[in-house]
PyMOL Python script that loads the backbone (N, CA, C, O; Angstrom):
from pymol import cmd

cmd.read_pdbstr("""\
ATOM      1  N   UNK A   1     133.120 136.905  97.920  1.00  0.00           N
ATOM      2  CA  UNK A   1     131.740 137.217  97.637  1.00  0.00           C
ATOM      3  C   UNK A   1     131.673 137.805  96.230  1.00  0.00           C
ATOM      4  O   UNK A   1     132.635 138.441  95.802  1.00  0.00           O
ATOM      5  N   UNK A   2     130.765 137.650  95.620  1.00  0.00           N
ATOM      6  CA  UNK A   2     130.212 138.161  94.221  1.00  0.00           C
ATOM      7  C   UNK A   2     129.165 138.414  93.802  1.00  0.00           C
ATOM      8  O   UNK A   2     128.563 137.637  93.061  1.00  0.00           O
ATOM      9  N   UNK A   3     128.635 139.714  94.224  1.00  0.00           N
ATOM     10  CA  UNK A   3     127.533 139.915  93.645  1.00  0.00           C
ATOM     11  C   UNK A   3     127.286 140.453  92.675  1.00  0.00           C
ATOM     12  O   UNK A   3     128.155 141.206  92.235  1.00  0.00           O
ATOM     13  N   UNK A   4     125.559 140.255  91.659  1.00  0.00           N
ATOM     14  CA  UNK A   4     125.343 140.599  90.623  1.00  0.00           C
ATOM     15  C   UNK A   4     125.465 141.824  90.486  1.00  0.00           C
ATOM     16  O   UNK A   4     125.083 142.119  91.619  1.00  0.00           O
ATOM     17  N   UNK A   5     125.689 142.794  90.016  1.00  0.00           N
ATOM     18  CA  UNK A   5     125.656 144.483  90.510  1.00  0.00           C
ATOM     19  C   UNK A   5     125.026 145.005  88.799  1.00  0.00           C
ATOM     20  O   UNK A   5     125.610 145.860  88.133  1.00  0.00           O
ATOM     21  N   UNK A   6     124.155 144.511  88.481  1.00  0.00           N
ATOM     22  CA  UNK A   6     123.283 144.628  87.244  1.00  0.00           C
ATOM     23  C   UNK A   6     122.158 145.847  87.704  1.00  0.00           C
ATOM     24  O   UNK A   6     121.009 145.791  88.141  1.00  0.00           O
ATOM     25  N   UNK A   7     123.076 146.958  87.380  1.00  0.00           N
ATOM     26  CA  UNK A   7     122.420 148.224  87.514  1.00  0.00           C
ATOM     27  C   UNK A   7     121.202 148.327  87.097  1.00  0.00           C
ATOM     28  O   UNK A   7     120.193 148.749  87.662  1.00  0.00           O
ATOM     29  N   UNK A   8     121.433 147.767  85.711  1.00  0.00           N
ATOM     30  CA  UNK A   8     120.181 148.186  84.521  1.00  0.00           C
ATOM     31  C   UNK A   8     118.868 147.605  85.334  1.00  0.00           C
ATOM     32  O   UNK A   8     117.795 148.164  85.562  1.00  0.00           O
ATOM     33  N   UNK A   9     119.291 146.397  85.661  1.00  0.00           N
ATOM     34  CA  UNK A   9     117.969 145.566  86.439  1.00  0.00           C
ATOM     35  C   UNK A   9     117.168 146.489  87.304  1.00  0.00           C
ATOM     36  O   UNK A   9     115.957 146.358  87.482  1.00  0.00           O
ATOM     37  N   UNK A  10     118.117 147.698  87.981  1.00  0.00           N
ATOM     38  CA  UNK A  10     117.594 148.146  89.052  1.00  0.00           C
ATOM     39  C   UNK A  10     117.073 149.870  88.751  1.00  0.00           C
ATOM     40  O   UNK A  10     116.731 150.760  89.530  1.00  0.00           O
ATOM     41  N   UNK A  11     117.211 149.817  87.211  1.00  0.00           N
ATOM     42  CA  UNK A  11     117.123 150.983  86.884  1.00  0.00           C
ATOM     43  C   UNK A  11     118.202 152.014  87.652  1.00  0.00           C
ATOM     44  O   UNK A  11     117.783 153.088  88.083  1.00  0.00           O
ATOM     45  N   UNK A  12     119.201 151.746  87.759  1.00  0.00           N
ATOM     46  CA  UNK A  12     120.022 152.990  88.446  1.00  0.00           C
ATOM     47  C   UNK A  12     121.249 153.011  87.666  1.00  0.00           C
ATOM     48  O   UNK A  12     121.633 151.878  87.377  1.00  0.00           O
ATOM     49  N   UNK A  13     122.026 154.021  87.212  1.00  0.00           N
ATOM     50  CA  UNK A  13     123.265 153.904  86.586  1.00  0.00           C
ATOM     51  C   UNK A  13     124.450 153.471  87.091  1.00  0.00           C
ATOM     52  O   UNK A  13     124.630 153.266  88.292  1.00  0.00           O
ATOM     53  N   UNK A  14     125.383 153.300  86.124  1.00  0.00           N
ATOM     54  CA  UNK A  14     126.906 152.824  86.376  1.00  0.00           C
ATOM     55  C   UNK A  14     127.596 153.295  88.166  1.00  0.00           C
ATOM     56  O   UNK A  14     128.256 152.550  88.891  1.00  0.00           O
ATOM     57  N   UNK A  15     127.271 154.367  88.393  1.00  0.00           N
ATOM     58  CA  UNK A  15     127.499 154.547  89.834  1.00  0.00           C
ATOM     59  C   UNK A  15     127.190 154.251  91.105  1.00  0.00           C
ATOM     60  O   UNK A  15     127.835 154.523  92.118  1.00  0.00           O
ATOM     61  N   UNK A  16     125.702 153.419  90.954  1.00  0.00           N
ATOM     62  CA  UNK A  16     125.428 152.405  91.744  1.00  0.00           C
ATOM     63  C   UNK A  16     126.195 151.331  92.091  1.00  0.00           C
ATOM     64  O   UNK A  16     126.261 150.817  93.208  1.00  0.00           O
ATOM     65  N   UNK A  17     126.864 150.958  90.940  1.00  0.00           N
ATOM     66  CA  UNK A  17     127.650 149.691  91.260  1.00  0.00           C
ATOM     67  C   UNK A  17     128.782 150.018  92.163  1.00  0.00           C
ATOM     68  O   UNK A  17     128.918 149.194  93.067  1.00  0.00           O
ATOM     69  N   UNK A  18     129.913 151.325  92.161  1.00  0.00           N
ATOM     70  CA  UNK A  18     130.835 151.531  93.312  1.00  0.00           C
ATOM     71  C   UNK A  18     129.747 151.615  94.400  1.00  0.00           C
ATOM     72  O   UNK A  18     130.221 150.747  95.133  1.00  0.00           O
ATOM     73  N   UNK A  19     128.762 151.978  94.970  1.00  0.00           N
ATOM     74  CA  UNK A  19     128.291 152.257  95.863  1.00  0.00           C
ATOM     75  C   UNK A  19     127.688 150.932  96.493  1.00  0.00           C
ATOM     76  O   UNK A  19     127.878 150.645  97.675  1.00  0.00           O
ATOM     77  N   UNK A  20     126.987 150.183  95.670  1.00  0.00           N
ATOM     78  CA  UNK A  20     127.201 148.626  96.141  1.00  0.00           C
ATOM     79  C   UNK A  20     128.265 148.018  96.595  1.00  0.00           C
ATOM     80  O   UNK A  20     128.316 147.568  97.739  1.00  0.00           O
ATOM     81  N   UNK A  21     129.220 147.940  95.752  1.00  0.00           N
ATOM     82  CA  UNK A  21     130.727 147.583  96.595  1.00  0.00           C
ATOM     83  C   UNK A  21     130.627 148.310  97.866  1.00  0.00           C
ATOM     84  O   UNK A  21     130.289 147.557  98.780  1.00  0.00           O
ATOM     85  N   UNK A  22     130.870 149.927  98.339  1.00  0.00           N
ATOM     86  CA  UNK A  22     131.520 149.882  99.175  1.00  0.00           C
ATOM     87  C   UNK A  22     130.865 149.756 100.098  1.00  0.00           C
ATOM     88  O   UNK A  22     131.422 149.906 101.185  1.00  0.00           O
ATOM     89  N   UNK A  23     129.105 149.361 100.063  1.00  0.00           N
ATOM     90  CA  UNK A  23     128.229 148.457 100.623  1.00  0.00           C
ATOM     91  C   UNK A  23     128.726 147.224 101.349  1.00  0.00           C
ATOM     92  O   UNK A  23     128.728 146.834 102.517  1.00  0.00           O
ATOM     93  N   UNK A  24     129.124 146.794 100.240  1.00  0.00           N
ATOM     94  CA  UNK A  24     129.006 145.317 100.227  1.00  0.00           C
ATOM     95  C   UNK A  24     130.526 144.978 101.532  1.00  0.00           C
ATOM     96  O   UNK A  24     130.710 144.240 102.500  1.00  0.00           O
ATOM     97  N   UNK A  25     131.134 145.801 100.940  1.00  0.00           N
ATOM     98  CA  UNK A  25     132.372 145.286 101.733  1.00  0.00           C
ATOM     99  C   UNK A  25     132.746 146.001 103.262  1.00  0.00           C
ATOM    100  O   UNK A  25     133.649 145.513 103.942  1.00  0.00           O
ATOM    101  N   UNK A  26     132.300 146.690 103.534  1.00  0.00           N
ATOM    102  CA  UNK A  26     131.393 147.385 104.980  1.00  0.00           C
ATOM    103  C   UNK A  26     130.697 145.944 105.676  1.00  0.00           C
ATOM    104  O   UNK A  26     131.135 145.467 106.723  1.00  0.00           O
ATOM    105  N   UNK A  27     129.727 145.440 105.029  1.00  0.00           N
ATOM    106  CA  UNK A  27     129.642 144.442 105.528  1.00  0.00           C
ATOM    107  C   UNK A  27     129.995 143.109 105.674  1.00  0.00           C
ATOM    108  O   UNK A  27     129.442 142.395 106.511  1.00  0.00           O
ATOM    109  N   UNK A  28     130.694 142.790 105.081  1.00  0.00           N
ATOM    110  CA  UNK A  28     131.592 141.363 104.951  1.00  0.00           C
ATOM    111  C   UNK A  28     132.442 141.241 106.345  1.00  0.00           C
ATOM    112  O   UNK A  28     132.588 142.175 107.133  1.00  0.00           O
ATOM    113  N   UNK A  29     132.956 139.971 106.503  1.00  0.00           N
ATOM    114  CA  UNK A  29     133.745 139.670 107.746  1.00  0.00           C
ATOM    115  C   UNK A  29     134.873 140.557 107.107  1.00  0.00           C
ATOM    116  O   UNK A  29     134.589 141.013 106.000  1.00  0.00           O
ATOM    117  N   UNK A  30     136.203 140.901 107.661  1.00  0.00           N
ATOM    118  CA  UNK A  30     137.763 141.255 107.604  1.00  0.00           C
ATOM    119  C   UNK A  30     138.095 139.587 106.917  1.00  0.00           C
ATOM    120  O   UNK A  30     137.729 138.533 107.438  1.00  0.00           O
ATOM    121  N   UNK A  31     138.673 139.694 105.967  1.00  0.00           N
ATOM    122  CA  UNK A  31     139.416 138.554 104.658  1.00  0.00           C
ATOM    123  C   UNK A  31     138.809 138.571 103.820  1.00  0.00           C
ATOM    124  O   UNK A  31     139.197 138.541 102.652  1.00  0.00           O
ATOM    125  N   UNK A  32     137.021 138.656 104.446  1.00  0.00           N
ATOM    126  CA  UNK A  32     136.516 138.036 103.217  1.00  0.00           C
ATOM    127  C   UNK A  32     136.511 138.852 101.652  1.00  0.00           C
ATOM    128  O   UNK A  32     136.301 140.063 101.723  1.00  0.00           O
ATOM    129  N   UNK A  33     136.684 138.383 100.531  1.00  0.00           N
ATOM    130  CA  UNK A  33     137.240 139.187  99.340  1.00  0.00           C
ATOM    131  C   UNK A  33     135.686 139.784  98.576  1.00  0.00           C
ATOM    132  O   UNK A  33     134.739 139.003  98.678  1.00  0.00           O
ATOM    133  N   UNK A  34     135.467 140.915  97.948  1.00  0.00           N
ATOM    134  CA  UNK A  34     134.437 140.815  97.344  1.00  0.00           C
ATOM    135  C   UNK A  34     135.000 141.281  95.950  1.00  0.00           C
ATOM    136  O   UNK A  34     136.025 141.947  95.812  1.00  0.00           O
ATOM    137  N   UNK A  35     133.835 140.644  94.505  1.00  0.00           N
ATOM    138  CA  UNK A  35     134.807 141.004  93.632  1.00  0.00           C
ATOM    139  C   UNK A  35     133.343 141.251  93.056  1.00  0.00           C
ATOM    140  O   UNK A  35     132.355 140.549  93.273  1.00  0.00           O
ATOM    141  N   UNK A  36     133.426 142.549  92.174  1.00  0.00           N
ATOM    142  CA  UNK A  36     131.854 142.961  91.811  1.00  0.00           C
ATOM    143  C   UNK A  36     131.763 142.172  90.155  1.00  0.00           C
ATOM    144  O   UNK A  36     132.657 141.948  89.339  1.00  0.00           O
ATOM    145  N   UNK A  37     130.148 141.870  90.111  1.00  0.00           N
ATOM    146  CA  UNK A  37     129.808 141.185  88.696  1.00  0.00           C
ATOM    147  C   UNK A  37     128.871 141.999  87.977  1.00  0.00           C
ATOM    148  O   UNK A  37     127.777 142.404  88.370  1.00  0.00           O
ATOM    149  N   UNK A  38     129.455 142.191  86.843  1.00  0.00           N
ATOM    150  CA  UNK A  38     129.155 143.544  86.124  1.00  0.00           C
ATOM    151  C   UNK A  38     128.245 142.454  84.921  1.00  0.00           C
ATOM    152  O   UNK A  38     128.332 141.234  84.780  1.00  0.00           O
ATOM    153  N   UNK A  39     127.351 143.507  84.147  1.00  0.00           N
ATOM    154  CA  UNK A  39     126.503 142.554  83.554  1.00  0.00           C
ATOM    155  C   UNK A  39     126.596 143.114  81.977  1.00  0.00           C
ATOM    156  O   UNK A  39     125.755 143.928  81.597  1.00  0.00           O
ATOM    157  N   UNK A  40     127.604 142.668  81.114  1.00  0.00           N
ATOM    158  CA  UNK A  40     127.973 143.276  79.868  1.00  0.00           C
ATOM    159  C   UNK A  40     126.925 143.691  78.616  1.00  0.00           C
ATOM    160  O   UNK A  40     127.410 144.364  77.707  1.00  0.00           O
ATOM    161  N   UNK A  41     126.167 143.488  78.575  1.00  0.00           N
ATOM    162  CA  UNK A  41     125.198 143.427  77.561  1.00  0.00           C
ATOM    163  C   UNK A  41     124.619 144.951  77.760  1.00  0.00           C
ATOM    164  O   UNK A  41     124.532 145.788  76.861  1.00  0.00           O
ATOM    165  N   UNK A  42     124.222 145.137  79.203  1.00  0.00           N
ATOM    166  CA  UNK A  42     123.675 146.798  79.641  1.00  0.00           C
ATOM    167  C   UNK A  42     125.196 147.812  80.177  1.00  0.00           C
ATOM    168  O   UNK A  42     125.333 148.304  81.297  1.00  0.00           O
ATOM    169  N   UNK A  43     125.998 147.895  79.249  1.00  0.00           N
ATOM    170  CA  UNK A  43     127.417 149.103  79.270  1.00  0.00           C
ATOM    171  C   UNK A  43     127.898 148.477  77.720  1.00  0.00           C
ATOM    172  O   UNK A  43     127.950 147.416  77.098  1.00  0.00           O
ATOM    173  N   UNK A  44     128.216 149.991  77.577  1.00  0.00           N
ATOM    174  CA  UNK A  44     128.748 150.276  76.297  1.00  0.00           C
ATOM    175  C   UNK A  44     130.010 150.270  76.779  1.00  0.00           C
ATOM    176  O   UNK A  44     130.054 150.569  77.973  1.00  0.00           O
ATOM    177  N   UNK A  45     131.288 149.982  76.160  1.00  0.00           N
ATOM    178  CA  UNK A  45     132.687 150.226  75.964  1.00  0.00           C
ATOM    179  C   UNK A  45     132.897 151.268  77.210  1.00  0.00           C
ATOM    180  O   UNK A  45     132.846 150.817  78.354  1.00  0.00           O
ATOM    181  N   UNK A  46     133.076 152.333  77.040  1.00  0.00           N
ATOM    182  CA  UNK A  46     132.895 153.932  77.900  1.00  0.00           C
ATOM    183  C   UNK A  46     132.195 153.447  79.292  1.00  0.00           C
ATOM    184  O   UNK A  46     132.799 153.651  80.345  1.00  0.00           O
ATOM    185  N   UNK A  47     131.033 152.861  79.296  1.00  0.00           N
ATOM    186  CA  UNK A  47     130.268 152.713  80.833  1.00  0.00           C
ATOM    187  C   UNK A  47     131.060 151.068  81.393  1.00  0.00           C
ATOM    188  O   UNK A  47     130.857 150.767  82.570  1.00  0.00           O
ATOM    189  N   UNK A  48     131.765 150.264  80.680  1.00  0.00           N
ATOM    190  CA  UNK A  48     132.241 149.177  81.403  1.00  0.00           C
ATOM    191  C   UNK A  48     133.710 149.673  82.298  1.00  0.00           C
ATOM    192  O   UNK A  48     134.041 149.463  83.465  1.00  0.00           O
ATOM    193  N   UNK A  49     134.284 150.297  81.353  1.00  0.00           N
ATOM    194  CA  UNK A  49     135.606 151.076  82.198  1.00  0.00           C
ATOM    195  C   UNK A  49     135.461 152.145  83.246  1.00  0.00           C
ATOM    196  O   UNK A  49     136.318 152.592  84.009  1.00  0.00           O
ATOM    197  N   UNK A  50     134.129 152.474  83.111  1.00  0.00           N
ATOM    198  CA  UNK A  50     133.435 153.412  84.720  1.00  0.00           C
ATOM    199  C   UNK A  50     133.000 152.422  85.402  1.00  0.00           C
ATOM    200  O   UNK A  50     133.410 152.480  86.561  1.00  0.00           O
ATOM    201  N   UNK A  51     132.170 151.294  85.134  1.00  0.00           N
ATOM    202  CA  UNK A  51     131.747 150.551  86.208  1.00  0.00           C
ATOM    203  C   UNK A  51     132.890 149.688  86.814  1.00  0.00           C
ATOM    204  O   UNK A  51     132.711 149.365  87.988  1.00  0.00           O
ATOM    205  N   UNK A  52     134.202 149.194  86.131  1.00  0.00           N
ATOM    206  CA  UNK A  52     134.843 148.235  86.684  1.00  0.00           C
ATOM    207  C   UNK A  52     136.096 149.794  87.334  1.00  0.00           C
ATOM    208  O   UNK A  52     136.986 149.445  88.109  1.00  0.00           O
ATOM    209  N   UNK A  53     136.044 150.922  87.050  1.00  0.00           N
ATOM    210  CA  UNK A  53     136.785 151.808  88.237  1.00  0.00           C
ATOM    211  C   UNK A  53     135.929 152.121  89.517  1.00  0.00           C
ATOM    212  O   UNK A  53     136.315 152.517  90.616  1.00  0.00           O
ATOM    213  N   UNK A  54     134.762 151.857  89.107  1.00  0.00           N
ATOM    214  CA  UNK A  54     133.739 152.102  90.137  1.00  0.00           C
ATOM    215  C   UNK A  54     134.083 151.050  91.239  1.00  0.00           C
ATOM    216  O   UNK A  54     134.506 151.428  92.331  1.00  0.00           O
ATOM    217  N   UNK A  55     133.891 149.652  90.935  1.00  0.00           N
ATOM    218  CA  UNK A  55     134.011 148.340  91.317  1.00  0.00           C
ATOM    219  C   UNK A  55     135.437 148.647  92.313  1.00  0.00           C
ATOM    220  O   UNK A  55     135.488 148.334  93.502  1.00  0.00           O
ATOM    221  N   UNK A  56     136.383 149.214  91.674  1.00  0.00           N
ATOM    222  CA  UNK A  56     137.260 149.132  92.284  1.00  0.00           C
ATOM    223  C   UNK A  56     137.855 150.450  93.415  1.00  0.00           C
ATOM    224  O   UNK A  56     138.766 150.380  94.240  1.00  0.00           O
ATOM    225  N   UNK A  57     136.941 151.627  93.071  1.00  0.00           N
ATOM    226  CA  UNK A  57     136.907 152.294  94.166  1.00  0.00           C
ATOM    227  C   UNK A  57     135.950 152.249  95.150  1.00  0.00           C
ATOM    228  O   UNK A  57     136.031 153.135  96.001  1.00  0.00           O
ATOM    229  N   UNK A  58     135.112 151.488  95.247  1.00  0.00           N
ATOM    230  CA  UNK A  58     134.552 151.040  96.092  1.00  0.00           C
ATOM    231  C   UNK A  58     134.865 149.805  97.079  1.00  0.00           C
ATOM    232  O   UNK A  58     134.080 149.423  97.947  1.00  0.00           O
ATOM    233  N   UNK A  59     136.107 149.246  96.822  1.00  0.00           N
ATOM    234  CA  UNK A  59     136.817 148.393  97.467  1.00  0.00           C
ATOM    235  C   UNK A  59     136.643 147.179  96.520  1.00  0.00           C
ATOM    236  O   UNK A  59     137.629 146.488  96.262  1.00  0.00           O
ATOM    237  N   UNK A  60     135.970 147.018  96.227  1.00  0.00           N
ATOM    238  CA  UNK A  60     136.015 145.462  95.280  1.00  0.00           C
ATOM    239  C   UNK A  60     137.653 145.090  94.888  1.00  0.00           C
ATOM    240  O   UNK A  60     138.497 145.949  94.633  1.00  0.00           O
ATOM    241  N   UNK A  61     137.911 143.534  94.902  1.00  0.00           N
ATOM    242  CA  UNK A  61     139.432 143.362  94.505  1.00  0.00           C
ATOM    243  C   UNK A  61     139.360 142.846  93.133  1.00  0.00           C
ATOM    244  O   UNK A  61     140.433 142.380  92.750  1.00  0.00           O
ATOM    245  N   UNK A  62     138.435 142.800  92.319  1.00  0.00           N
ATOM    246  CA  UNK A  62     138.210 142.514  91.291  1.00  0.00           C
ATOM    247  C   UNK A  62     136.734 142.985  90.813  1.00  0.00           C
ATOM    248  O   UNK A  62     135.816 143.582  91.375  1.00  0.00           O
ATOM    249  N   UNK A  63     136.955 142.361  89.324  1.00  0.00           N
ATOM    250  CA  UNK A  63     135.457 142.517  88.789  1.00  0.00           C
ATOM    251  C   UNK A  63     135.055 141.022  87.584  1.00  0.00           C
ATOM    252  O   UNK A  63     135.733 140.818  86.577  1.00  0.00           O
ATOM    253  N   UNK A  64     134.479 140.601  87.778  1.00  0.00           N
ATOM    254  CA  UNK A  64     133.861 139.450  87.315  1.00  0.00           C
ATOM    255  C   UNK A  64     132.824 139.814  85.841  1.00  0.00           C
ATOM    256  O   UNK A  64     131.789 140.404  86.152  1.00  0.00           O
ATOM    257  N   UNK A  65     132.991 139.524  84.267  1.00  0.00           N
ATOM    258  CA  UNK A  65     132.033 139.851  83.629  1.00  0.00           C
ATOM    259  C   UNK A  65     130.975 138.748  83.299  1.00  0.00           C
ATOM    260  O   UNK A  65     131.211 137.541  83.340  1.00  0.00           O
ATOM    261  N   UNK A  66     129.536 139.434  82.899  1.00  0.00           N
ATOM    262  CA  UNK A  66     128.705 138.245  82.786  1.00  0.00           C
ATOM    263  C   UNK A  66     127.694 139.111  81.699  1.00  0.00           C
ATOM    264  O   UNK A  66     126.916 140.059  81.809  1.00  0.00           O
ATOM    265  N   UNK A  67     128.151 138.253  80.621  1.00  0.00           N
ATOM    266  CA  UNK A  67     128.728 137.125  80.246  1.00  0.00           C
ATOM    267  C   UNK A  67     129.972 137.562  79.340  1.00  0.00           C
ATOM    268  O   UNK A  67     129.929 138.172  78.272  1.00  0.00           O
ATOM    269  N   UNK A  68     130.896 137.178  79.915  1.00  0.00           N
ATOM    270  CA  UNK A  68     132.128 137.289  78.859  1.00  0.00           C
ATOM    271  C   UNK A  68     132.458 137.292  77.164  1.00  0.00           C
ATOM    272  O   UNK A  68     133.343 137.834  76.502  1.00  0.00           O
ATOM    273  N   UNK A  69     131.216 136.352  76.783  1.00  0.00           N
ATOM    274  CA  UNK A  69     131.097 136.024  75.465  1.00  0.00           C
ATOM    275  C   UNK A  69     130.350 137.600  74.584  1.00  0.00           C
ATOM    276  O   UNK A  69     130.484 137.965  73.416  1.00  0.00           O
ATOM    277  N   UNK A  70     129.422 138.353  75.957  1.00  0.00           N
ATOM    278  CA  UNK A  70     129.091 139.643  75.373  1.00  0.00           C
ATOM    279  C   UNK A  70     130.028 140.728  75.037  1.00  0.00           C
ATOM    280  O   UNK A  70     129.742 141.597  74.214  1.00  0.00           O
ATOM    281  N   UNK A  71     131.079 140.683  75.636  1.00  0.00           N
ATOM    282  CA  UNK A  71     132.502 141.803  75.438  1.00  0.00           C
ATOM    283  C   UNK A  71     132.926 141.246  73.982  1.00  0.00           C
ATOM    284  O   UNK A  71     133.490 140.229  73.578  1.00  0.00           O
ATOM    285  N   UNK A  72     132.236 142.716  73.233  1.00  0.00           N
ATOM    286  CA  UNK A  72     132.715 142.792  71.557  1.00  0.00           C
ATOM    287  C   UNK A  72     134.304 143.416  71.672  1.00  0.00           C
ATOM    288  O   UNK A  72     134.789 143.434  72.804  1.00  0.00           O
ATOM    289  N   UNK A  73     134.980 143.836  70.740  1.00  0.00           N
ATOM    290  CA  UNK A  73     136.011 144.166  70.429  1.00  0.00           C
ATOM    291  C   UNK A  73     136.347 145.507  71.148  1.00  0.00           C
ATOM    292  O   UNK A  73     137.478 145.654  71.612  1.00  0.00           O
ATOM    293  N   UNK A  74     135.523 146.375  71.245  1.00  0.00           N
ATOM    294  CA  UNK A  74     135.441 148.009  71.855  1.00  0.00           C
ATOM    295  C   UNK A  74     135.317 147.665  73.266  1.00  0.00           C
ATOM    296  O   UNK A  74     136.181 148.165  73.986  1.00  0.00           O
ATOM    297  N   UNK A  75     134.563 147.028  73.751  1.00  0.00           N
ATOM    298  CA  UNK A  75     134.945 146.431  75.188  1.00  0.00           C
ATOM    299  C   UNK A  75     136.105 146.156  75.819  1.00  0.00           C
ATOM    300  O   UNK A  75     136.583 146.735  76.794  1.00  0.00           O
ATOM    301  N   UNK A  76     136.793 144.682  74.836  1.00  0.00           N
ATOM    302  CA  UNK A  76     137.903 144.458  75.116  1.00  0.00           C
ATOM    303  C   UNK A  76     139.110 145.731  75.444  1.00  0.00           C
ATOM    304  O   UNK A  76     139.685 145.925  76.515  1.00  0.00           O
ATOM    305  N   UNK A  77     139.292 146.620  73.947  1.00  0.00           N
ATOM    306  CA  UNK A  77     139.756 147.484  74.007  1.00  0.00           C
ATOM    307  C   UNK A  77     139.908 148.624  74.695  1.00  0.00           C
ATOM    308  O   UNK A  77     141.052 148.999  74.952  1.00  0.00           O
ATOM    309  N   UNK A  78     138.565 149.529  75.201  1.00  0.00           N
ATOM    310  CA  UNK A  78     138.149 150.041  76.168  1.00  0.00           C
ATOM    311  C   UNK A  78     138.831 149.628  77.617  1.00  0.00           C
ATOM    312  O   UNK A  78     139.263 150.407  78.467  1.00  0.00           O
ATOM    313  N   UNK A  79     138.811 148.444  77.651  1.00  0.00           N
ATOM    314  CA  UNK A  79     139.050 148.080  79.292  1.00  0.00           C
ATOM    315  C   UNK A  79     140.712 147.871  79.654  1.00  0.00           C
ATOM    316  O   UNK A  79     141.368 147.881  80.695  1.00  0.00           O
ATOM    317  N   UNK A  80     141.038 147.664  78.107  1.00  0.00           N
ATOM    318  CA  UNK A  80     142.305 146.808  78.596  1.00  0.00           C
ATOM    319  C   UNK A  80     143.304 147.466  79.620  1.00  0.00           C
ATOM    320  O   UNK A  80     144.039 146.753  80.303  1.00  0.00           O
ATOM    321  N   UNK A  81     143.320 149.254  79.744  1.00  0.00           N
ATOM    322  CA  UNK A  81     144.203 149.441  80.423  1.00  0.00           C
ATOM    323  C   UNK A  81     143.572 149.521  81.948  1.00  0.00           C
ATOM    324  O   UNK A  81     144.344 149.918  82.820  1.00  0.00           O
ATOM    325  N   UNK A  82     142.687 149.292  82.200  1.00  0.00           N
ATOM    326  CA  UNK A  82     142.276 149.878  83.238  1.00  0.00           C
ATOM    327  C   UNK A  82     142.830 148.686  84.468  1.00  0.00           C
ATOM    328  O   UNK A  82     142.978 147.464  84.444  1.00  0.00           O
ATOM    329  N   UNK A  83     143.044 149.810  85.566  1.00  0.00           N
ATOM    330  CA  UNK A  83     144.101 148.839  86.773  1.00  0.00           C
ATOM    331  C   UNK A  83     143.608 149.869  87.826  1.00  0.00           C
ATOM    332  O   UNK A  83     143.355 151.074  87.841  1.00  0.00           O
ATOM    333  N   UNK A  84     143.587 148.593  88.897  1.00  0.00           N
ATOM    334  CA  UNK A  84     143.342 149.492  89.960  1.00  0.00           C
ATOM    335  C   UNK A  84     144.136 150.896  90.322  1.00  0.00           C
ATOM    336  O   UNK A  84     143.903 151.709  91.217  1.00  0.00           O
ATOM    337  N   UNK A  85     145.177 150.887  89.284  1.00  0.00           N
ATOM    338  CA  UNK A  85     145.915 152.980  89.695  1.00  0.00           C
ATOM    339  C   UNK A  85     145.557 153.544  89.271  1.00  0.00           C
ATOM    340  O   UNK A  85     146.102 154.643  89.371  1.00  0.00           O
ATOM    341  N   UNK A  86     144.099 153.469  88.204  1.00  0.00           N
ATOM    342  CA  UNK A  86     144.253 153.637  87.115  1.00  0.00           C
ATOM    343  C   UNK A  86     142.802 154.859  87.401  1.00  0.00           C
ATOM    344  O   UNK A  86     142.359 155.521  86.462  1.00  0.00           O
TER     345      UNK A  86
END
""", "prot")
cmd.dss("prot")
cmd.show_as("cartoon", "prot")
cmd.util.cbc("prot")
cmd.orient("prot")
């Protein structure tokens, strides 16, 4: 499963999105995978590496960006270490 988790849309901040996950995956069958889709254009560098730890403490097994082509250089950088131990 993948949902949009485009905070900004909903007016609510970066911490909505763990809380959607652990929404989301509460309700899913047992296998089914959910991987949260973060919406790059509304997070700065600093708020993409909270939303994709968010994503992932909320159970998500991934995080999906949209649109990829929006992750400038500080993005990239920003994120690179981040791991689910992380």
């Amino acid at each position: 499963m993948l949902p949009m988790l485009y905070h900004s849309f909903y007016h609510e901040d970066v911490d909505w999105i763990g809380a959607q996950c652990r929404a989301g995956v509460e309700r899913l069958p047992r296998g089914i995978l959910l991987y949260s889709g973060v919406f790059v254009p509304a997070l700065q560098p600093d708020e993409l590496v909270q939303a994709v730890r968010a994503s992932l403490a909320g159970g998500a097994r991934g995080v999906s960006l949209f649109a990829a082509g929006s992750m400038t250089e500080a993005h990239w950088s920003a994120s690179a270490g981040v791991s689910r131990e992380a």
